[in-house]
C-alpha positions, 0 to 999 in steps of 0.5 A: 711724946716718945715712948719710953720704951723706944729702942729696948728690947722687948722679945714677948711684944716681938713674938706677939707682932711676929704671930699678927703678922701670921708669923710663928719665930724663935730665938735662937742662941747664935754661938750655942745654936740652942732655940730658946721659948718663951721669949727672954732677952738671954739665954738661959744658963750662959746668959748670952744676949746675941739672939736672933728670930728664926722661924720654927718648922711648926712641927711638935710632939705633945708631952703632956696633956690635960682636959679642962671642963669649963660650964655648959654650954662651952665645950671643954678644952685641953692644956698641952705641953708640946715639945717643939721639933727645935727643943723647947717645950711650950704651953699651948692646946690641940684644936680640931678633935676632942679635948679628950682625944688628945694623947701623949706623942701625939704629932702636931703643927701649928696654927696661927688663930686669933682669939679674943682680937689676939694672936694666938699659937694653938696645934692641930694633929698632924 
């Protein structure tokens, strides 16, 4: 039996075996040169499909962030958007300190963990 799916264009299921494979890609446009997450199969506005992976530095600065408090005896967690050092923005969170002392323009890099069996993209303090 053939997977239905065989041969298209799946960019979310790409960047997930990218992070399995401890791995952290991109797309990014070829003509426009702009980096583009979360992964889609055009760019969005010109709607240009020529894309390709490229490996993003890891490097980012916090934009936004928010502290999420969840029952004892788990610990609360914060929800982040980072802006990549590429452009794009993305939803993540920062391990390795206290949610709460997690700030805005907070310098940050990227750590490939798994959770849950799954792999997952999450930042540290630089």
């Amino acid at each position: 039996m053939s997977d239905k799916y065989e041969g298209m264009v799946r960019p979310e299921k790409d960047y997930f075996k990218f992070l399995a494979d401890g791995k952290f890609m991109i797309l990014r446009a070829k003509a426009s040169g702009q980096y583009i997450f979360h992964p889609r199969v055009a760019e969005p506005v010109t709607g240009d499909t020529d894309l390709e992976w490229v490996e993003a530095s890891g490097q980012g600065t916090v934009y936004s962030t928010t502290v999420t408090h969840v029952r004892p005896p788990k610990e609360p967690y914060n929800v982040a958007l980072i802006d990549l050092a590429e452009g794009p923005r993305m939803m993540s969170r920062v391990d390795g300190i206290p949610a709460g002392d997690v700030k805005i323009g907070m310098k940050v890099t990227a750590k490939i963990i798994t959770e849950n069996e799954q792999p997952l993209l999450v930042f540290e303090p630089s």
